[in-house]
C-alpha positions in Angstrom: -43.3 115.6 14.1 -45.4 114.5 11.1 -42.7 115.2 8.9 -40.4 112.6 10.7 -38.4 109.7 8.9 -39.1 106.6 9.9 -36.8 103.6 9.1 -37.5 100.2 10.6 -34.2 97.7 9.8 -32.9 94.1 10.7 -36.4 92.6 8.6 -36.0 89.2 7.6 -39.5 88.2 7.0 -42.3 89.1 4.2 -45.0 89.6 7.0 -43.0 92.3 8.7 -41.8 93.9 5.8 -45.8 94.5 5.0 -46.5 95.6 8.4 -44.1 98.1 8.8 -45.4 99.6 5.9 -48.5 99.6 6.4 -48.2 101.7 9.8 -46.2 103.9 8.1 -42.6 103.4 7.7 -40.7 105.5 5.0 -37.3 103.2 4.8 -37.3 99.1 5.9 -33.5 97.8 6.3 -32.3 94.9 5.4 -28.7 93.9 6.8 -25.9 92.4 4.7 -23.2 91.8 7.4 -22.4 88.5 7.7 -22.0 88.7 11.6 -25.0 89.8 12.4 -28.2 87.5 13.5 -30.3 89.8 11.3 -28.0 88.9 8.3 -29.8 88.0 5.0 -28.3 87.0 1.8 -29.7 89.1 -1.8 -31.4 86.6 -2.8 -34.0 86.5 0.7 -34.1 90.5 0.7 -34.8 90.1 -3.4 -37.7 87.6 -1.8 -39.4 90.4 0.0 -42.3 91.9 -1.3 -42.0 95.6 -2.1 -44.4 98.4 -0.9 -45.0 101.7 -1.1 -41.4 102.4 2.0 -37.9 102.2 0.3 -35.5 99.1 0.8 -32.6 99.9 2.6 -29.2 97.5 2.4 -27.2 98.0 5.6 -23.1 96.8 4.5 -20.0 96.8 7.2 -17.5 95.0 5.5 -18.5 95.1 1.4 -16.4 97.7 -1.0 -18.3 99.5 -3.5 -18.4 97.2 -6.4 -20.0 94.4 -3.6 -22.5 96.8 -2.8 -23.3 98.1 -5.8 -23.9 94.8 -7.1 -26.2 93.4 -3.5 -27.9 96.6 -4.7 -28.9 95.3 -7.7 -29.8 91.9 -7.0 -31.6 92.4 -4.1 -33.5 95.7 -5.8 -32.6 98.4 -3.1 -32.6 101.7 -3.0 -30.4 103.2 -0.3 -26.9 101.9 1.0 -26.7 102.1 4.7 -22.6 102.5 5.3 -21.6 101.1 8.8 -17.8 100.8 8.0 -15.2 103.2 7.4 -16.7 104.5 4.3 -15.0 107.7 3.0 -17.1 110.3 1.7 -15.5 109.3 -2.2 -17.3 106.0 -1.5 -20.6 107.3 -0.6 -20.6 109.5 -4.0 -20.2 106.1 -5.8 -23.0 104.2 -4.4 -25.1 106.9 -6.9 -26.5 110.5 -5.4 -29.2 110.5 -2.6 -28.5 106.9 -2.3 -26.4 106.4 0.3 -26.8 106.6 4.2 -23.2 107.4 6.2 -23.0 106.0 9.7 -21.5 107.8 13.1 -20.7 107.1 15.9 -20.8 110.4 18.4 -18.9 108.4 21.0 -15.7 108.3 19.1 -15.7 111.8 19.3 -15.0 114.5 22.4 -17.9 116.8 21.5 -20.9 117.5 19.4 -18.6 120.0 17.3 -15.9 117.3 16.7 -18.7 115.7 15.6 -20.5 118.1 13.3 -17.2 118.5 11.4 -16.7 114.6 11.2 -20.3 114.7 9.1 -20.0 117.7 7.2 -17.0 116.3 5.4 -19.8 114.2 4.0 -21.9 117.3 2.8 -23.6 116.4 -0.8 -22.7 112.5 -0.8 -25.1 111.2 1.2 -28.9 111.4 2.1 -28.9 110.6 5.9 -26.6 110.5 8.4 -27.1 108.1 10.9 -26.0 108.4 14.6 -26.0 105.1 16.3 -24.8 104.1 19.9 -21.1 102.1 20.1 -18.0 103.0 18.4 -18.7 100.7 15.4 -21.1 98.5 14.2 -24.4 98.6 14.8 -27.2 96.9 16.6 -26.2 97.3 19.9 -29.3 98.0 21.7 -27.9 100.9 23.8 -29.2 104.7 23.6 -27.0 108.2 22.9 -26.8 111.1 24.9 -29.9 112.6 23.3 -29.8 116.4 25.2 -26.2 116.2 23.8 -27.3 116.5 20.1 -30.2 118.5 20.7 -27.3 121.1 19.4 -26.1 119.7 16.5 -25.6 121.5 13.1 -25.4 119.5 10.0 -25.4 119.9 6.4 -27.8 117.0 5.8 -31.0 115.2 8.0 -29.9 112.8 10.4 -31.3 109.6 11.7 -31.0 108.9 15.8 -30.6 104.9 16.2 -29.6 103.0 19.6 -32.2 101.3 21.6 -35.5 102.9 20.6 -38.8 101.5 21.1 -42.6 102.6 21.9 -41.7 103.4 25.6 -38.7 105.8 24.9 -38.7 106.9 20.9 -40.8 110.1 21.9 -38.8 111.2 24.5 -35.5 110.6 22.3 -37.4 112.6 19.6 -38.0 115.7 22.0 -34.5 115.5 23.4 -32.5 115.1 20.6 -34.6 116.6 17.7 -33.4 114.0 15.0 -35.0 114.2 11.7 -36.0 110.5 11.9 -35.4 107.7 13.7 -34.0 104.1 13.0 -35.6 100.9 14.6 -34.1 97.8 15.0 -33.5 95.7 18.5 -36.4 97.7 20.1 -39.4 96.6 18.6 -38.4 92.8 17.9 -39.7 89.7 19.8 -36.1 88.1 18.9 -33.3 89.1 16.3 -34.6 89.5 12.9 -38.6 89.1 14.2 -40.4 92.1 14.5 -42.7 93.2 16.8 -45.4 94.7 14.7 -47.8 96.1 18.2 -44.2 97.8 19.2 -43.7 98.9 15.1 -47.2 100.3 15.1 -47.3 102.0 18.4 -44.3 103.8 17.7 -45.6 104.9 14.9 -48.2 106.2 16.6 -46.4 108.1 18.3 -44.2 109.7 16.2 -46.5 110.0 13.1 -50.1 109.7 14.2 -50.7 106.2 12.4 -51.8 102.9 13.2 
């Protein structure tokens, strides 16, 4: 499991940001929708201090150009695409920079699926599989044994509802190749946890 991605996202705060880097954490999120209670403008995520993980930008609503441009002013290096981002779109945002969501519950199987995300094969880093049928940040888990089967063209992140008591077991069930943490290791929205951050950590990567 060493080899295991770990992103961290919803940070609003310069003490987290360190934190979660220093137990560990390849990819720390910022989010960009303007609904959310995690939501930060460019200017804050600009604010936080950098560190050895890479900034994600989480975007719903934004077109390219937008997020292109929050990209720049806030000095990110990923995209994470939560809306209905075609796979034109993702090539934009710049190769190996962008992060496609899915949602597996908008679809009847695992093969419905797996052809969903390969139409997305060479345009973006990760896929991410999160819990709901749009959105994020939901706070509810997947079917993990379900995508224990799944065949993709590119790594995958598992996101819905992880934290320190359950992210092992999702680990072992699903076999993700990384994990995305949010609403399970927070005290309130946008406030991390850092004793949940680091145990998890732990547990997945063998860090403090």
């Amino acid at each position: 499991m060493n080899a295991l991605v770990v992103k961290v996202c919803g940070l609003t705060r310069a003490e987290d940001v360190i934190g979660c880097a220093a137990a560990g954490a390849d990819l720390v999120g910022c989010i960009f929708a303007a609904k959310s209670p995690r939501h930060v403008t460019p200017a804050q995520a600009a604010a936080l201090p950098r560190t050895a993980a890479k900034r994600v930008g989480v975007f719903v609503e934004q077109t390219v150009p937008e997020i292109l441009g929050i990209m720049d002013a806030a000095g990110l290096d990923l995209a994470q695409l939560h809306g209905e981002h075609s796979p034109d779109d993702c090539r934009a945002i710049g190769e190996g920079r962008a992060i496609r969501t899915f949602w597996p519950q908008r679809y009847p199987d695992v093969a419905s699926l797996a052809a969903a995300m390969a139409a997305y094969a060479g345009t973006i880093r990760y896929a991410l599989l999160d819990a709901g049928s749009a959105g994020g940040g939901h706070g509810r888990t997947l079917d993990w044994a379900a995508l224990a089967t799944l065949a993709t063209p590119m790594p995958w992140l598992l996101a819905g509802g992880l934290g320190p008591d359950n992210v092992a077991e999702a680990v072992r069930a699903a076999k993700p190749h990384g994990v995305d943490l949010n609403s399970g290791v927070e005290s309130s929205p946008g406030l991390k946890e850092l004793t949940a951050v680091r145990r998890c950590l732990w547990t997945l990567k063998g860090k403090e």
